[in-house]
ZAMARGU-4260 file (C-alpha; in steps of 0.2 Angstrom, whole numbers, plus 5000, padded with zeros to 4 digits):
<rodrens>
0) 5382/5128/4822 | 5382/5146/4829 | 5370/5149/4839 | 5360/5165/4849 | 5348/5162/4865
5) 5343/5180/4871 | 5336/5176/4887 | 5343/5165/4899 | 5330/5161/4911 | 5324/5145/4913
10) 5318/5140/4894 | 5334/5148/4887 | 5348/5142/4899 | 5341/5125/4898 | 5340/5125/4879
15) 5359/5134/4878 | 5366/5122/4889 | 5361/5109/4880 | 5364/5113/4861 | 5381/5116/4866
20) 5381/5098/4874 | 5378/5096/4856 | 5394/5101/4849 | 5386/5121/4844 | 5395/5136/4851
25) 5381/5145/4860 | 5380/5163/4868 | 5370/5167/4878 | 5362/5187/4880 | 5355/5193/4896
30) 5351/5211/4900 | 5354/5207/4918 | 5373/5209/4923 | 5371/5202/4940 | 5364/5185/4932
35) 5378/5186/4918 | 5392/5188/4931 | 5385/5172/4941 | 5385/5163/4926 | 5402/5167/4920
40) 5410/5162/4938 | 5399/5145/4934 | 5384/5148/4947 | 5368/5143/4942 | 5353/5154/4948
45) 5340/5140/4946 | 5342/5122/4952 | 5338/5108/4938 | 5345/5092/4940 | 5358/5086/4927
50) 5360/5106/4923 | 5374/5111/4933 | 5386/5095/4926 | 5381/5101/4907 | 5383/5120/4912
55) 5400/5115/4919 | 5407/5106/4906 | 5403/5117/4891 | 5409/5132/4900 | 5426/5123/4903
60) 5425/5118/4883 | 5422/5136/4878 | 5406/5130/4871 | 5395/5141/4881 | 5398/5157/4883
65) 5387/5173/4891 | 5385/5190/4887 | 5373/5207/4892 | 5378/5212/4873 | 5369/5207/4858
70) 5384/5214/4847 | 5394/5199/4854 | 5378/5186/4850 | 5369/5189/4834 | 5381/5196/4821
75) 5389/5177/4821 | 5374/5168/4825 | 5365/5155/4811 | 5350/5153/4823 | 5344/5165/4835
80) 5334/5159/4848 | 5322/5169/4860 | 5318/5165/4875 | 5311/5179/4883 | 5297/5180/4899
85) 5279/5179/4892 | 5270/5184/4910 | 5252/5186/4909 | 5244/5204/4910 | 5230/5209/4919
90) 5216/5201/4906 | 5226/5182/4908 | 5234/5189/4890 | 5250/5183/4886 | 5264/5199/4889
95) 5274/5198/4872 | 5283/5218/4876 | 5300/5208/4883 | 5301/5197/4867 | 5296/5210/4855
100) 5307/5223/4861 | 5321/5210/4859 | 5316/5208/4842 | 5316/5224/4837 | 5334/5225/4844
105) 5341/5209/4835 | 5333/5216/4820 | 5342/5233/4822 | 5355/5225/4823 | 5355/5213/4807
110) 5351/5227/4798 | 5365/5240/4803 | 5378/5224/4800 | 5368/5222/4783 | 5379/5207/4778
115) 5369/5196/4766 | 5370/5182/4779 | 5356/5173/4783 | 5347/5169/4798 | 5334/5161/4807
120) 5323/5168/4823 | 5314/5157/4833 | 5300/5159/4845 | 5306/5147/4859 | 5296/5157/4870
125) 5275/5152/4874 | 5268/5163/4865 | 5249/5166/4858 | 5246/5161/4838 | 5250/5174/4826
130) 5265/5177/4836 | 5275/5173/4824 | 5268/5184/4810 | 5269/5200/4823 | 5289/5198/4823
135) 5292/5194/4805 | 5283/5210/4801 | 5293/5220/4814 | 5310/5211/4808 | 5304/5216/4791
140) 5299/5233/4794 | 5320/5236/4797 | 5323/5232/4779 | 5326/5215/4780 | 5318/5204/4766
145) 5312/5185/4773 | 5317/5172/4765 | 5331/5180/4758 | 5338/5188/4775 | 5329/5179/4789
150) 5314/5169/4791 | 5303/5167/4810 | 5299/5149/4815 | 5290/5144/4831 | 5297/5131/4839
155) 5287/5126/4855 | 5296/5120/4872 | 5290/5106/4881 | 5300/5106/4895 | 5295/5098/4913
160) 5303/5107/4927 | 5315/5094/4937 | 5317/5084/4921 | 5321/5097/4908 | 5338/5091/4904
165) 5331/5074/4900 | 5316/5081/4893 | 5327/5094/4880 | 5340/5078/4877 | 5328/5064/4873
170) 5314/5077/4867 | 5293/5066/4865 | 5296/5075/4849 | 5301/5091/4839 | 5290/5107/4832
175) 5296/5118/4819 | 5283/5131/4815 | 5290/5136/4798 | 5283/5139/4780 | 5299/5142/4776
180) 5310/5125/4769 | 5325/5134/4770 | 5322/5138/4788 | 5313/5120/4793 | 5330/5113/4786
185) 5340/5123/4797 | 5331/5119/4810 | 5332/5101/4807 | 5349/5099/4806 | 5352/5107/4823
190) 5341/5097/4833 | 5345/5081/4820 | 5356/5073/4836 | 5344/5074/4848 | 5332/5063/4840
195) 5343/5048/4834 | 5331/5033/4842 | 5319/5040/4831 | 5305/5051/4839 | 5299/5064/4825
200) 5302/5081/4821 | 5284/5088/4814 | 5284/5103/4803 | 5268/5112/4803 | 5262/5130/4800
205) 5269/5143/4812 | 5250/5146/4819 | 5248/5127/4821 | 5266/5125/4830 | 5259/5142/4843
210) 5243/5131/4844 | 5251/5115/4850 | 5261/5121/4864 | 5246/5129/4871 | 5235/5113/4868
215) 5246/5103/4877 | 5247/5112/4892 | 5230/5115/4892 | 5225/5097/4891 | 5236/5092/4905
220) 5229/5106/4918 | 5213/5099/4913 | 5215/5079/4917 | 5222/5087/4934 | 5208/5099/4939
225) 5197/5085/4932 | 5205/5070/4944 | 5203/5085/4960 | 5185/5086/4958 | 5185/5066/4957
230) 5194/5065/4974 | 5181/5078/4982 | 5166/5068/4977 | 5175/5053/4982 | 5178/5061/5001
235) 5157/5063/4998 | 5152/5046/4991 | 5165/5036/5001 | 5175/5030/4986 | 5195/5030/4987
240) 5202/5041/4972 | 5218/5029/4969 | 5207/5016/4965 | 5197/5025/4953 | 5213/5033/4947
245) 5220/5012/4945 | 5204/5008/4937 | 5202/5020/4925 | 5221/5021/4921 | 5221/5002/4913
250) 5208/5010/4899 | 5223/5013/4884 | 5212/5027/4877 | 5216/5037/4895 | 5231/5032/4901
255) 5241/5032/4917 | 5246/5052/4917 | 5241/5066/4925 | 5230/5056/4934 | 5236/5060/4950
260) 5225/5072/4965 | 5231/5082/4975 | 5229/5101/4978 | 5232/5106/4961 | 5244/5113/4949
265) 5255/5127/4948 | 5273/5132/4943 | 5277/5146/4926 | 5269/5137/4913 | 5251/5129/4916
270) 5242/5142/4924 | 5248/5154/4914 | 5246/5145/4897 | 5229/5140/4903 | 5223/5158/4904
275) 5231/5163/4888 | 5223/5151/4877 | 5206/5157/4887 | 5212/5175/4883 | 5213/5171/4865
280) 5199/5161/4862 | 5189/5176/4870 | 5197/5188/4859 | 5189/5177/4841 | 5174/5179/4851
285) 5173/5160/4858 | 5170/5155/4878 | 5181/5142/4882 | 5170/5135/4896 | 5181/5120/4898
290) 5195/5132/4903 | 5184/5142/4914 | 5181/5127/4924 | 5201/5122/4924 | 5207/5139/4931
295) 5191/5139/4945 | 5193/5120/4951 | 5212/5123/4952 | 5212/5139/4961 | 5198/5133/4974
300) 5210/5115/4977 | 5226/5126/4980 | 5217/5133/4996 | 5211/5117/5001 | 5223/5110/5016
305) 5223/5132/5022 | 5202/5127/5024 | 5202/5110/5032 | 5216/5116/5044 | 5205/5130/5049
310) 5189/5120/5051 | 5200/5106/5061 | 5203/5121/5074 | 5186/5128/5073 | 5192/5145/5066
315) 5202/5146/5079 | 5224/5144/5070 | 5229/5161/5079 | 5245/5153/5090 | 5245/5137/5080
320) 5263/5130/5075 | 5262/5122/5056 | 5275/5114/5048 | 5275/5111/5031 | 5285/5099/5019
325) 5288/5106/5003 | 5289/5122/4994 | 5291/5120/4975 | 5276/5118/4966 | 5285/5099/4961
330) 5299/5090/4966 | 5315/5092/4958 | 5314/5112/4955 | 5317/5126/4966 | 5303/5136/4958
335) 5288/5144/4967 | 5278/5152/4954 | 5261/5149/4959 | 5265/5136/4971 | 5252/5129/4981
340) 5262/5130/4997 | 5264/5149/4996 | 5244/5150/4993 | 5243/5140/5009 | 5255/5148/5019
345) 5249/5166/5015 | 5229/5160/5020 | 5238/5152/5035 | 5247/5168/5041 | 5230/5181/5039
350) 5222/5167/5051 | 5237/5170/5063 | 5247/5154/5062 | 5267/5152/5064 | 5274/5142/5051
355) 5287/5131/5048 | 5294/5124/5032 | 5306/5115/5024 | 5312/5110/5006 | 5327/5103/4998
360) 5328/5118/4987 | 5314/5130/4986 | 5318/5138/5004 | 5327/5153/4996 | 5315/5155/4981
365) 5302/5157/4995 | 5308/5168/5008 | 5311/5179/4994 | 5292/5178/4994 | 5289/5179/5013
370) 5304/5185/5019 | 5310/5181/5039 | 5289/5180/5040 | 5290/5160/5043 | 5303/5150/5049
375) 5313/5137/5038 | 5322/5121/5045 | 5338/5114/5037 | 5330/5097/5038 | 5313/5091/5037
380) 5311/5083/5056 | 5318/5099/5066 | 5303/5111/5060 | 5290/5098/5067 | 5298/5101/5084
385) 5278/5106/5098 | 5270/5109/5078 | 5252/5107/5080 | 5249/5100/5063 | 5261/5094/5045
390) 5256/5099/5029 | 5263/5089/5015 | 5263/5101/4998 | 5277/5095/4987 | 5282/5075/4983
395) 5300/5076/4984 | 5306/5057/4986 | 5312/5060/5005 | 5296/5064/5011 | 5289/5048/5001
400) 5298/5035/5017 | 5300/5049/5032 | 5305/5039/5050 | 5287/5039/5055 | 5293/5038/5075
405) 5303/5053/5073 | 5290/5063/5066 | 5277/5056/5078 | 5289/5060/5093 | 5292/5080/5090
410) 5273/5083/5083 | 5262/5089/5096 | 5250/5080/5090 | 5248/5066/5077 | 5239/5077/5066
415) 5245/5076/5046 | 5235/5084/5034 | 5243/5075/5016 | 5240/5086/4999 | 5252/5073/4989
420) 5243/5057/4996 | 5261/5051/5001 | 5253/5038/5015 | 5241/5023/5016 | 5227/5032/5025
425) 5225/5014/5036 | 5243/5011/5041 | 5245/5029/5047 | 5228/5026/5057 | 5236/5012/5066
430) 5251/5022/5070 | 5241/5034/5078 | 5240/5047/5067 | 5227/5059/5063 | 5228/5059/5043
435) 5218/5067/5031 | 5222/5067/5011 | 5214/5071/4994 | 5200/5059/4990 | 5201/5045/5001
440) 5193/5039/5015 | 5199/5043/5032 | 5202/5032/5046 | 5201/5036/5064 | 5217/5034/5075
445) 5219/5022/5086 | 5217/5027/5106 | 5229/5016/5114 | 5245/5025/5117 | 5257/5012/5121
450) 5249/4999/5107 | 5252/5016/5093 | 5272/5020/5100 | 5277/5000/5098 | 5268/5001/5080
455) 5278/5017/5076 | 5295/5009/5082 | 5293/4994/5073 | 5286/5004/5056 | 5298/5017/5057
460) 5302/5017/5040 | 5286/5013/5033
</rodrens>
């Protein structure tokens, strides 16, 4: 099948490169000529894993092709996805102006080629219900007829940063938002080969289809800002949040995920899908208290580890050498949209602290934010070289078994403060370190120096 992705940021590179692992011969439009050159000479300008080894291939198969011109995309195109940035505005509102001036391009264009073919567009962007509606009048208002010349569907992404590939290969299931059976059989042919063990494809209304990517993400921010006030009352009441989260995990009308505490969640999607489903729930004249609460909790934990560093030192971090593990708001992603590392290592900077960070990948993405402001390590044990403190933001697997003795040699003092809860909060008080974490019980370090470098040495790698 011929297929059109106009947008190739994360969304729309991901799904291109995939569909034409399928066998589809997909372009790919980008206004940005800078992106479209990198991509032609085979760079990718986000890090994913399993991408660049699809990427590459297709491109060498002539599968996968990328252009800054629509002419080249949409005249042969069966399917013409769009994948365009939904930002939100200043009211937490969804921005549709990128995807509907897109629209209204493809749809200038359909018209002037005036062929009699026809196609389907689809919403692969998050955007609010009723979406869908608001671009099939547009595409209609240029003459076309749906139905006869095009149809709109919405079909949801439910992609997880650092398992995208996996995610868009093996999707949980397929949504195609159609009242259209012309267009839901289209649809279902393309993404027929991605679900061959059986997980379903659901066709529902268009405004249904909106609703359930919103709903989704939604529901997930909440178990996690829900499990964060858990682990603070549990700091309170002297109760261990991993054991709650084990004890409550076992009930099969719960579940095991998203059950996790830490200092909350950020990245492209949850924050802002959060506040756009509130946004529009305000706009039918409903207050979604629940999301009220989501958005509040989250923003409060993301500042958490900034606060405790600063009451450790009395108020007093102006001088203070930080290092900090982890950049990207999760493993396996170089992306720092709303990370809570960058909210900590702003709040650390206005309270006059040096910082020191390191990341397998995020490093660029963040000094793009902070620019030569901090320092960055190209390993994880050089940056804790006389650091007063280590701040754990991000769970990548190599902070998960560090060499303890290494990073207890080059602190200046055994302090970590742990917003993953990576450690066993005893151990690491055996070892001499000063460890605090996200709802469990802290344990005071052991005083006898020699007793805590010969535990170190022989727990090394523990």
């Amino acid at each position: 099948m011929n297929i059109a992705i106009v947008g190739t940021g994360y969304v729309g590179l991901v799904s291109g490169t995939c569909f034409a692992e399928m066998g589809n011969q997909v372009t790919c439009v980008d206004i940005d000529q800078e992106k479209v050159n990198r991509l032609r000479d085979g760079e990718l300008p986000i890090y994913e894993p399993d991408l660049d080894h699809y990427f590459a291939r297709n491109r060498k198969e002539e599968r996968l092709r990328f252009t800054t011109e629509l002419e080249e995309a949409v005249p042969d195109a069966e399917v013409i996805f769009m994948a365009l940035p939904t930002p939100p505005g200043e009211d937490g509102s969804a921005d549709l102006s990128h995807v509907m001036e897109a629209v209204g391009d493809v749809a200038d264009l359909l018209a002037a080629e005036d062929d009699g073919e026809y196609r389907v567009i689809v919403n692969k962007s998050t955007v609010p219900v009723g979406t869908t509606d608001e671009v099939r009048a547009l595409v209609e208002d240029r003459g076309l007829t749906p139905g006869e010349d095009f149809d709109v569907v919405s079909n949801p992404e439910f992609l997880r940063e650092g398992a995208a590939v996996d995610d868009f290969m093996k999707p949980d299931r397929v949504v195609i938002g159609t009242s259209s059976d012309r267009a839901a059989e289209r649809l279902k042919r393309l993404y027929e080969p991605f679900v061959r063990q059986g997980n379903p494809i659901l066709v529902v209304d268009e405004r249904s289809s909106e609703m359930i990517k919103y709903t989704a993400n939604s529901l997930l921010a909440t178990r996690i800002s829900f499990m964060n006030e858990i682990a603070n009352v549990c700091e309170r009441v002297g109760a261990n949040v991993d054991k709650v989260r084990l004890g409550i995990s076992k009930d099969h009308r719960i579940g095991q995920h998203f059950l996790y505490a830490g200092i909350g969640f950020g990245g492209s999607c949850f924050p802002k899908d959060v506040q756009a489903l509130h946004r529009k729930g305000q706009e039918h004249d409903y207050d979604f208290k629940i999301l009220d609460s989501v958005l509040e909790v989250n923003d409060q934990q993301r500042e958490l580890l900034a606060h405790r560093l600063d009451d450790y030192f009395d108020g007093n971090l102006a001088g203070k050498k930080i290092a900090m593990w982890g950049l990207s708001f999760k493993p396996n992603t170089d992306d720092t949209r709303e990370a809570p590392s960058h909210i900590v290592i702003q709040m650390l900077r206005e309270k006059g602290a040096e910082v020191a960070a390191f990341d397998p990948e995020a490093i660029e993405t963040t000094r793009r934010a902070f620019g030569d402001t901090i320092d960055y390590g190209d390993n994880m044990y050089e940056i804790l070289d006389d650091a007063d403190a280590l701040v754990i933001c991000t769970e990548w697997h190599e902070f998960r078994r560090p060499d303890l003795a290494r990073v207890r040699d080059r602190l200046a003092r055994p302090l970590i403060f742990d917003g993953r809860n990576l450690y066993e909060p005893a151990r690491m008080a055996e070892m001499g370190f000063d460890y605090y974490s996200i709802g469990r019980p802290h344990h005071e370090p052991e005083d006898d120096t020699e007793a805590i470098r010969e535990a170190i040495v022989e727990n090394g790698q523990s």
